[in-house]
C-alpha positions as CSV (number, residue, x, y, z in Angstrom):
1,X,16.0,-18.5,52.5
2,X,15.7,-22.4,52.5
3,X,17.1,-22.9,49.0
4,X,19.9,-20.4,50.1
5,X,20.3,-22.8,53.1
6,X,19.8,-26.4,51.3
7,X,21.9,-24.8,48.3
8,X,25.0,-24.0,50.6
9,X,24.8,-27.5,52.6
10,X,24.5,-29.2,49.0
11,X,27.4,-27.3,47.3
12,X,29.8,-28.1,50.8
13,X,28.9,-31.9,50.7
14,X,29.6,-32.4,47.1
15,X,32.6,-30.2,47.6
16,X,33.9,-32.0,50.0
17,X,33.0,-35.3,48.5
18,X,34.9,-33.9,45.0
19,X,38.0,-33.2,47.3
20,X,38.4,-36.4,49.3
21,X,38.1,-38.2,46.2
22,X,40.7,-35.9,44.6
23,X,42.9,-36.3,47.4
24,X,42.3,-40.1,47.9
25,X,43.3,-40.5,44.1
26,X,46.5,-38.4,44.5
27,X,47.6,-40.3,47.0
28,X,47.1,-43.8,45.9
29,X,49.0,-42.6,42.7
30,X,52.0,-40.6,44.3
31,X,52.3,-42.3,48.0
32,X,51.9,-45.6,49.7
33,X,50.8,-43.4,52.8
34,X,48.2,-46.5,53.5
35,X,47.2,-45.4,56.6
36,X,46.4,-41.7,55.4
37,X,44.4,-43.3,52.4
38,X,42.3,-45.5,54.5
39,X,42.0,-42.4,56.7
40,X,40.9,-40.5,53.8
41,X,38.5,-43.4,52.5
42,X,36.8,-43.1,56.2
43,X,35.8,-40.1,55.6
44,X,34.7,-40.5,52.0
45,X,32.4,-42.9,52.8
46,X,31.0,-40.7,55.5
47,X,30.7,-38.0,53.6
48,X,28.6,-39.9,51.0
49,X,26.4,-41.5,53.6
50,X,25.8,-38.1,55.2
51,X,24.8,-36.7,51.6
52,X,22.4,-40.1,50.8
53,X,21.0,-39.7,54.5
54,X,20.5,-35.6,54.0
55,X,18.3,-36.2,51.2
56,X,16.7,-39.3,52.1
57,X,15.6,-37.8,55.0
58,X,14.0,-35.0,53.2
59,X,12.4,-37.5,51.2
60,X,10.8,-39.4,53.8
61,X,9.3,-36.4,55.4
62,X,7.5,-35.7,52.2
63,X,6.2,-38.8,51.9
64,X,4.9,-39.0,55.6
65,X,3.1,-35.5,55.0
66,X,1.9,-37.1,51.6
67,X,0.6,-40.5,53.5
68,X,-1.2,-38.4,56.2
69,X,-3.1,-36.6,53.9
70,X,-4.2,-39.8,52.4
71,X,-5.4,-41.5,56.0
72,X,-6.3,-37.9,57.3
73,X,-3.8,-38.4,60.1
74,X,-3.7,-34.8,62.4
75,X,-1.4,-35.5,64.4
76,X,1.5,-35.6,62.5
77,X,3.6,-31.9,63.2
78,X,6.8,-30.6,61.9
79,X,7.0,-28.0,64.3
80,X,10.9,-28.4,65.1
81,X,11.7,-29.0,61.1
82,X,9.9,-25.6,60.5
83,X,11.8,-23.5,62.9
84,X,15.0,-24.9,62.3
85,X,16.3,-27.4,59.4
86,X,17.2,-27.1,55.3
87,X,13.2,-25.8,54.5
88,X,11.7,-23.8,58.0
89,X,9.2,-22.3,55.1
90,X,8.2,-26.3,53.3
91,X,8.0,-27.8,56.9
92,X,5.8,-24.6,57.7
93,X,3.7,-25.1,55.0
94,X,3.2,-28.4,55.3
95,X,1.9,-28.0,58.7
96,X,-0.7,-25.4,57.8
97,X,-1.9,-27.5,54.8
98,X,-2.5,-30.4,58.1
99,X,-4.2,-27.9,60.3
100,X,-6.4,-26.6,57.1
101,X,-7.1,-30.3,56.3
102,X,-7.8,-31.1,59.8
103,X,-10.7,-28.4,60.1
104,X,-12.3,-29.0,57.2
105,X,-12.3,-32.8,58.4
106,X,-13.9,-31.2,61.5
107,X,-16.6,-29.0,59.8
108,X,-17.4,-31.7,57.4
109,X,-17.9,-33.8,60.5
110,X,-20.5,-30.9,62.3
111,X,-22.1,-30.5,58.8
112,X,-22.7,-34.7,59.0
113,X,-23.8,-34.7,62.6
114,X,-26.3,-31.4,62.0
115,X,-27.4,-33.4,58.7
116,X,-27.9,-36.5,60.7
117,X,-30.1,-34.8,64.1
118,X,-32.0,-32.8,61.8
119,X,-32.6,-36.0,59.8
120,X,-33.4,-37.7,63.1
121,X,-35.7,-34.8,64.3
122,X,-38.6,-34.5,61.2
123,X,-41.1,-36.5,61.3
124,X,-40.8,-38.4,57.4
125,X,-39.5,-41.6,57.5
126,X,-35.9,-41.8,55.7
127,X,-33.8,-45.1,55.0
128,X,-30.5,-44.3,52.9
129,X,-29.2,-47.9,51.6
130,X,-26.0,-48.7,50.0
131,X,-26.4,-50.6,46.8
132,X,-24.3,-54.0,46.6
133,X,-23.5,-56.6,44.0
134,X,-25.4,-59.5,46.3
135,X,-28.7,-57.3,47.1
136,X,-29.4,-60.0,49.6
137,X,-26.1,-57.8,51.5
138,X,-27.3,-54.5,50.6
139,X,-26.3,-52.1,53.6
140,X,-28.6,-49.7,55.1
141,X,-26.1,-46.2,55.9
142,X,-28.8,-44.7,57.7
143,X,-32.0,-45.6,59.6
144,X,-34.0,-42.5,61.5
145,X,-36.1,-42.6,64.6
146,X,-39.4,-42.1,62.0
147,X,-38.3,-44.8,59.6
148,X,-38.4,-46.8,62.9
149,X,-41.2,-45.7,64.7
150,X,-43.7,-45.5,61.4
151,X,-42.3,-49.0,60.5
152,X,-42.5,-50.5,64.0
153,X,-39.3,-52.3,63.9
154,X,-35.5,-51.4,65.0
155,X,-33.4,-49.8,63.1
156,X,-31.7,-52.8,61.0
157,X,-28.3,-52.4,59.3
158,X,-28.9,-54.7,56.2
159,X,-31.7,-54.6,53.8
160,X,-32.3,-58.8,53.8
161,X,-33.5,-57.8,57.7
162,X,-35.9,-55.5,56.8
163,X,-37.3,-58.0,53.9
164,X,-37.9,-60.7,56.8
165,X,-39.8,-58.6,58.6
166,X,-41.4,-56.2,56.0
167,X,-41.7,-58.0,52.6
168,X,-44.8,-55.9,51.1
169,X,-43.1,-52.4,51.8
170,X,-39.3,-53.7,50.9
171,X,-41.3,-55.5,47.3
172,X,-42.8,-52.1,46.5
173,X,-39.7,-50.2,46.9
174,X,-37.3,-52.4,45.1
175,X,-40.0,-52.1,42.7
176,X,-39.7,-48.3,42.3
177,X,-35.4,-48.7,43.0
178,X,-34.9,-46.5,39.8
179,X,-36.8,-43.6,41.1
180,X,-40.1,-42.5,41.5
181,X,-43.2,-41.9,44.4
182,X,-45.4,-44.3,45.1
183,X,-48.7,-44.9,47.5
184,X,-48.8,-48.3,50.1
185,X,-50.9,-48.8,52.1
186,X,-50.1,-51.7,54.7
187,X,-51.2,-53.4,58.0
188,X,-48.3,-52.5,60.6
189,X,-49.2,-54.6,64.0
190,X,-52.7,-54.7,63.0
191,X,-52.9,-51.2,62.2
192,X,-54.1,-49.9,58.4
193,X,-51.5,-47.5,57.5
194,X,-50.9,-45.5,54.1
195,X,-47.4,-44.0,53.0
196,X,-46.5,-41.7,50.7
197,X,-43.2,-42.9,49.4
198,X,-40.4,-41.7,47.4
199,X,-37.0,-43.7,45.8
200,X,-34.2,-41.2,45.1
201,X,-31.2,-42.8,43.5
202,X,-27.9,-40.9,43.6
203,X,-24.4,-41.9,43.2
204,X,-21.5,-40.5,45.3
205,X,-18.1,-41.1,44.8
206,X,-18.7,-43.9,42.7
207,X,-21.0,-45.5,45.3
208,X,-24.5,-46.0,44.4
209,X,-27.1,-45.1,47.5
210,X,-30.9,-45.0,47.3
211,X,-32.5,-42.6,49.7
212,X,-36.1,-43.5,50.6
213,X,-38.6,-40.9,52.5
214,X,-41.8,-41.7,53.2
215,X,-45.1,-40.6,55.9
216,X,-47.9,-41.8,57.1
217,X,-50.4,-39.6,55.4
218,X,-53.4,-41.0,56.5
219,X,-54.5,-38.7,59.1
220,X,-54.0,-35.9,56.0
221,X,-56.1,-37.7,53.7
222,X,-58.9,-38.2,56.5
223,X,-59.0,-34.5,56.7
224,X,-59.5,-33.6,53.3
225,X,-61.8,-35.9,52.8
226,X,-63.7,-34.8,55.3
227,X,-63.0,-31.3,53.4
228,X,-64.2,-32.8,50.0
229,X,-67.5,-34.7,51.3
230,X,-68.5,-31.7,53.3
231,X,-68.3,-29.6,50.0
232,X,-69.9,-31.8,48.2
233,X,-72.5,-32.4,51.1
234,X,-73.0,-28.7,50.6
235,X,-73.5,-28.6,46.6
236,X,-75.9,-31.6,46.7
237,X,-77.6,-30.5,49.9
238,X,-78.2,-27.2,48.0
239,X,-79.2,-28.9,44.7
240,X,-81.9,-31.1,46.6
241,X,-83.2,-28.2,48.1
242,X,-83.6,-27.0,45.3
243,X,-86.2,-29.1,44.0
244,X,-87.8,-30.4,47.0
245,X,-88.7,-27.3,47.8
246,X,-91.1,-26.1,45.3
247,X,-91.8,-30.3,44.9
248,X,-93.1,-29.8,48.5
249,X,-94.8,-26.7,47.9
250,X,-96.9,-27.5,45.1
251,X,-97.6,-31.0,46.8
252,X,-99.4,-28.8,49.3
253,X,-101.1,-26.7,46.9
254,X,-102.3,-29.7,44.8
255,X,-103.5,-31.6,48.3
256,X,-105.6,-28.3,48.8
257,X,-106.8,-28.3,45.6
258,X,-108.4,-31.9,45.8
259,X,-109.1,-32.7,49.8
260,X,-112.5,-33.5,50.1
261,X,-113.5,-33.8,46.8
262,X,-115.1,-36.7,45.4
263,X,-114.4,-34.8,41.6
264,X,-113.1,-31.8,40.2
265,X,-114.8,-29.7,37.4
266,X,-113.0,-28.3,34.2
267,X,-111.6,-25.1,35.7
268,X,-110.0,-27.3,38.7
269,X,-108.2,-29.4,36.2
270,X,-106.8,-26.3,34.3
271,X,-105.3,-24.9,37.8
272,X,-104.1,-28.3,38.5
273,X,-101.7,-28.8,35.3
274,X,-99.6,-26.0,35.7
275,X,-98.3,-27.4,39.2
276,X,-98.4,-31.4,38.5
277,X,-95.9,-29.9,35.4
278,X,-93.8,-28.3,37.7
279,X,-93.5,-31.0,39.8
280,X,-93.0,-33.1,36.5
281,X,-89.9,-31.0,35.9
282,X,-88.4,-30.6,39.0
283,X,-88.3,-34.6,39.5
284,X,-86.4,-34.8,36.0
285,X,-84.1,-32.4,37.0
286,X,-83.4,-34.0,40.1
287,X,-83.1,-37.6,38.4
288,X,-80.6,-35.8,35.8
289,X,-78.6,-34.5,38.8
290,X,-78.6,-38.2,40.5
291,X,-77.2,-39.4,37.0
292,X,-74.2,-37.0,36.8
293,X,-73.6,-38.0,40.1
294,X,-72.9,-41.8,39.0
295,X,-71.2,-41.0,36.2
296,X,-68.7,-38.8,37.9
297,X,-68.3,-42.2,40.4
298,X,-69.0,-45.1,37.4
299,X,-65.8,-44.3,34.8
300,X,-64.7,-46.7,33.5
301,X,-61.0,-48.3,33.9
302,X,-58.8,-47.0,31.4
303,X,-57.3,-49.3,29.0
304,X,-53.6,-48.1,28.2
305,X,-52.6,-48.1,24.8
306,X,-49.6,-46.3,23.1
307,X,-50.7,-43.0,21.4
308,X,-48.7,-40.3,19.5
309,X,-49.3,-36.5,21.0
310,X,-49.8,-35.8,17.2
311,X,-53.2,-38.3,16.9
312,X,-54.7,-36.9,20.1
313,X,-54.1,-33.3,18.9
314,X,-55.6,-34.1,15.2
315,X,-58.9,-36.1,16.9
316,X,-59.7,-33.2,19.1
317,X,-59.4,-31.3,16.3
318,X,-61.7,-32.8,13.8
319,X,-64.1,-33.1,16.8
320,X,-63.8,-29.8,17.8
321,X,-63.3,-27.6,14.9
322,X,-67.1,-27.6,13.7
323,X,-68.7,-26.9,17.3
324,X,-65.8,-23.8,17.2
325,X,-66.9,-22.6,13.8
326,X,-70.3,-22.4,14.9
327,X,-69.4,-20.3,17.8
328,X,-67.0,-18.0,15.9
329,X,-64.2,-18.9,18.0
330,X,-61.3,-19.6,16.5
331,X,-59.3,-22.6,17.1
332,X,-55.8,-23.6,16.7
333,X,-54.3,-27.1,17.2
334,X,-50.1,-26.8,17.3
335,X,-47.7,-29.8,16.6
336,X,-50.2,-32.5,15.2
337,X,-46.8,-34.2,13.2
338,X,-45.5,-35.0,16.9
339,X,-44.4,-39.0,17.1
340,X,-43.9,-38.2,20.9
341,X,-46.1,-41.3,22.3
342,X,-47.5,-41.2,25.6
343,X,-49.7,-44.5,27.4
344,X,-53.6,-43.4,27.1
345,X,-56.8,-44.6,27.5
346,X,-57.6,-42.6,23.9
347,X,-61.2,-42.4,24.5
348,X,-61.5,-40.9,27.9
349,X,-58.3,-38.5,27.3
350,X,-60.4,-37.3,24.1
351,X,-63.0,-36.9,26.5
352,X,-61.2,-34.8,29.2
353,X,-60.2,-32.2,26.6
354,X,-63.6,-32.3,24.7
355,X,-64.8,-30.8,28.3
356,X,-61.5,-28.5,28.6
357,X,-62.8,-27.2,25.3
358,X,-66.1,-26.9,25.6
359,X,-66.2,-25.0,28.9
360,X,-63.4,-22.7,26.8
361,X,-66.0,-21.9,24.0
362,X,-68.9,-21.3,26.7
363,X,-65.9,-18.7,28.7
364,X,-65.9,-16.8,25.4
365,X,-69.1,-15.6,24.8
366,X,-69.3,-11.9,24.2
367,X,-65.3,-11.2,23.9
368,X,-64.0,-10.2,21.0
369,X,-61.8,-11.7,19.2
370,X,-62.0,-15.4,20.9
371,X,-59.5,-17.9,20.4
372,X,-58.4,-21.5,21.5
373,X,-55.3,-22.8,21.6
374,X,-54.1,-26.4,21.9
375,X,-50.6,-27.2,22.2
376,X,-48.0,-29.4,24.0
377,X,-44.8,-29.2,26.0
378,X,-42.2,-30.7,28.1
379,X,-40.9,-29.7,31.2
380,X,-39.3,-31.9,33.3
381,X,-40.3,-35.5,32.7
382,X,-43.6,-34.0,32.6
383,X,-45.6,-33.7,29.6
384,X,-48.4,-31.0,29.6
385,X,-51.7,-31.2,27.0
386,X,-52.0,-27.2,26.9
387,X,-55.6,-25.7,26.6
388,X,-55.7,-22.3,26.3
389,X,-58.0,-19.0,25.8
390,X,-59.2,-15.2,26.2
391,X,-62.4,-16.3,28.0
392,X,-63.4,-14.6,31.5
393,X,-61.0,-17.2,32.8
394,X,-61.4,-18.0,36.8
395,X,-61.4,-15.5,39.6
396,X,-58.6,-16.6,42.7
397,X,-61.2,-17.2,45.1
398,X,-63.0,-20.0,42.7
399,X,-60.0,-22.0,41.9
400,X,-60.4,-24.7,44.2
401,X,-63.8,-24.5,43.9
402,X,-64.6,-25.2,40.4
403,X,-63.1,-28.6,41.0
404,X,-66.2,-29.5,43.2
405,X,-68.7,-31.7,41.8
406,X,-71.8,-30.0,40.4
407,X,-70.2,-26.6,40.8
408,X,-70.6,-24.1,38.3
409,X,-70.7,-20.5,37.4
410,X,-72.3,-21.2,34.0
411,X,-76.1,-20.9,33.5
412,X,-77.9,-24.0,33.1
413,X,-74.1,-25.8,33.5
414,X,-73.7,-29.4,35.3
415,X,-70.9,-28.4,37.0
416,X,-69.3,-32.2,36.5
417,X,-67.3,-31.5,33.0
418,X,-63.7,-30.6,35.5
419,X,-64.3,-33.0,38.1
420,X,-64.7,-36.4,35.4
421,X,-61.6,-34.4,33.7
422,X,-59.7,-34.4,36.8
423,X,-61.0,-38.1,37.5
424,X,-59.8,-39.1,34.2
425,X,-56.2,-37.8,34.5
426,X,-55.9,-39.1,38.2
427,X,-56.8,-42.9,36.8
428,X,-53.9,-42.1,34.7
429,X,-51.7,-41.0,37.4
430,X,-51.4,-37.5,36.1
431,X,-52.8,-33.9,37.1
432,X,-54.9,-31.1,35.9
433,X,-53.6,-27.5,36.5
434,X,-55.0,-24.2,35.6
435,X,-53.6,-20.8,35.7
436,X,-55.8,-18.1,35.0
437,X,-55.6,-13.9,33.7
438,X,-59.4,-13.4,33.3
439,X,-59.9,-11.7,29.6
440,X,-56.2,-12.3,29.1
441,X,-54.9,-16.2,28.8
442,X,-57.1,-19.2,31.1
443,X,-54.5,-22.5,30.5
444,X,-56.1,-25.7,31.7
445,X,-53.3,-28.7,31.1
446,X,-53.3,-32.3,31.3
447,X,-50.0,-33.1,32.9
448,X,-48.7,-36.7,32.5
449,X,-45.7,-38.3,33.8
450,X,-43.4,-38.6,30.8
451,X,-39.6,-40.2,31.3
């Protein structure tokens, strides 16, 4: 209905225009009727003006709808143009597309101010900071009540502010401004506190932000280790026990043997030896248990040096492979051609999956069949050392425990091969994870941080 409506206004302008300028040239040609032709020129003129202004006008309204989408102006309404005018069913449209804009302005704005209180309400600190050419002006976008409150300090509005006050926590996230976690520990007002933080970078609208979270985790970390040393209170407790006990006993029954004698005939010898042996024994094994114990807590520092996935797989093997054979297990090493190089301290990785395989081959006694299997993969920025096997794998209920020191549900086992392992990978800031199907696939891997 609108084109019908700006078509017939169109057509009846230009017509008009066509015929005043017909009539104006027939009578400058044929009369000297001057005052008709300047009459005629009048309107002419008008005429064109009208037609300029017509569409001008329809022009500027399309660039004012066009500008207030831009500056997300609201208020602007063409409520009498869309009821009346050349295009009721344009000017309609254009106010609907205003109205549609306008609420999803508004529920971008609730989505921003939930965002925000729930951000304000959890307890992890979070800083969002707006990267700038001059870092020294690097604005902070968002500051929560935690961030403040765990930082002791208000919530500043440029980065430089913070560094004044804070220089050890701002140095050791600039230094991790690319991404990645990291552990401080710093004095706040005289108080030791430990943080577990965390650089995202992102990039929004060609704006690059940095979101950093972090908590005080120190209250956690007092907890479990009150968890670890009562554990491990528990398993040395029970270990001493152990061979105090029958130490004691015998002591007794040795004391018996000679009080009040000034010497003891060949008989009395002969009962004597079987208990001063006994004691003998248990005081080695209680002297070999105190040695594990120091070398779970003595290893050494490793010394990073660049290693290929494909050298660690072929040393493990050529240490391995014999102890295997021996056993009738068989074992297969994947991927020893890899180049992919990961930073190592060689010696004690070789270590940590001489223990991995060793307590495989001991899980495969008496299964048929028995295999290892040593591989690698990648999975994001992660890379996983992979040993796997058939064994009697790991019941739920023992899978935090095997991780305690000196625990072991092998005969005449130390029960420190998985904690030095897990040491080992720790001092290289990496993990070890198991997943176990007793009888069906155990998988103990190294995971290291890989990017």
């Amino acid at each position: 209905m609108f084109y019908q409506r700006f078509t017939f206004r169109l057509i009846f302008k230009l017509l008009l225009i066509n015929s005043l300028i017909v009539l104006l040239g027939y009578l400058i040609l044929k009369t000297q009727l001057w005052f008709t032709i300047a009459g005629v020129s009048c309107i002419l003129i008008i005429s064109v003006f009208s037609l300029y202004s017509y569409i001008n006008q329809i022009r500027s309204d399309i660039k004012r709808f066009i500008l207030a989408i831009k500056t997300r102006d609201h208020t602007l309404n063409f409520k009498n143009k869309s009821t009346k005018g050349s295009f009721p069913d344009l000017y309609g449209s254009f106010d609907e597309i205003i109205k549609t804009h306008k609420d999803i302005q508004l529920e971008q704005d609730a989505m921003f101010q939930l965002i925000k209180t729930i951000l304000q309400q959890v307890p992890v600190g979070v800083i969002v900071l707006k990267d700038n050419a001059d870092p020294a002006q690097a604005e902070i976008s968002f500051f929560n009540e935690a961030a403040a409150f765990l930082l002791k300090v208000p919530a500043y509005k440029y980065w430089h502010r913070l560094k004044e006050h804070l220089p050890i926590f701002t140095t050791e996230i600039e230094s991790i401004q690319n991404g990645g976690k990291r552990f401080l520990e710093i004095k706040i007002q005289e108080k030791l506190i430990q943080l577990s933080t965390e650089v995202i970078p992102i990039n929004l609208y060609n704006t690059s932000y940095r979101i950093i979270s972090f908590q005080n985790i120190k209250d956690e970390i007092e907890q479990k280790e009150i968890e670890a040393w009562n554990r491990l209170i528990g398993v040395i407790s029970h270990e001493i026990l152990n061979s105090i006990t029958p130490i004691s006993s015998l002591s007794d029954t040795v004391n018996s043997m000679v009080s009040g004698k000034d010497s003891l005939n060949k008989e009395e010898l002969e009962d004597l030896k079987p208990a001063i042996q006994a004691i003998k024994r248990r005081s080695v094994g209680l002297l070999d248990f105190v040695k594990d114990y120091r070398l779970i807590a003595e290893l050494p520092t490793p010394e990073l040096e660049s290693h290929s996935i494909g050298e660690i797989l072929q040393h493990i093997q050529i240490l391995m492979q014999p102890f295997a054979a021996v056993k009738n297990v068989k074992l297969s090493i994947g991927q020893t051609s890899s180049k992919i190089t990961i930073s190592v301290d060689l010696k004690l990785i070789e270590q940590a999956l001489i223990n991995l395989v060793t307590n495989s081959i001991h899980a495969l006694e008496d299964v048929d069949q028995p295999f290892i299997a040593i591989d690698y993969r990648l999975e994001q920025n992660k890379l996983f050392l992979d040993v796997t096997d058939n064994g009697r794998g790991i019941e739920p209920e023992l899978a935090e425990k095997i991780f305690v020191p000196f625990f072991t549900t092998r005969k005449n086992g130390s029960g420190i091969g998985l904690t030095i392992t897990r040491n080992i990978m720790k001092m290289h800031y990496g993990s070890l994870e198991v997943s176990s199907i007793p009888y069906q696939k155990t998988i103990f891997s190294l995971v290291f941080n890989y990017v």
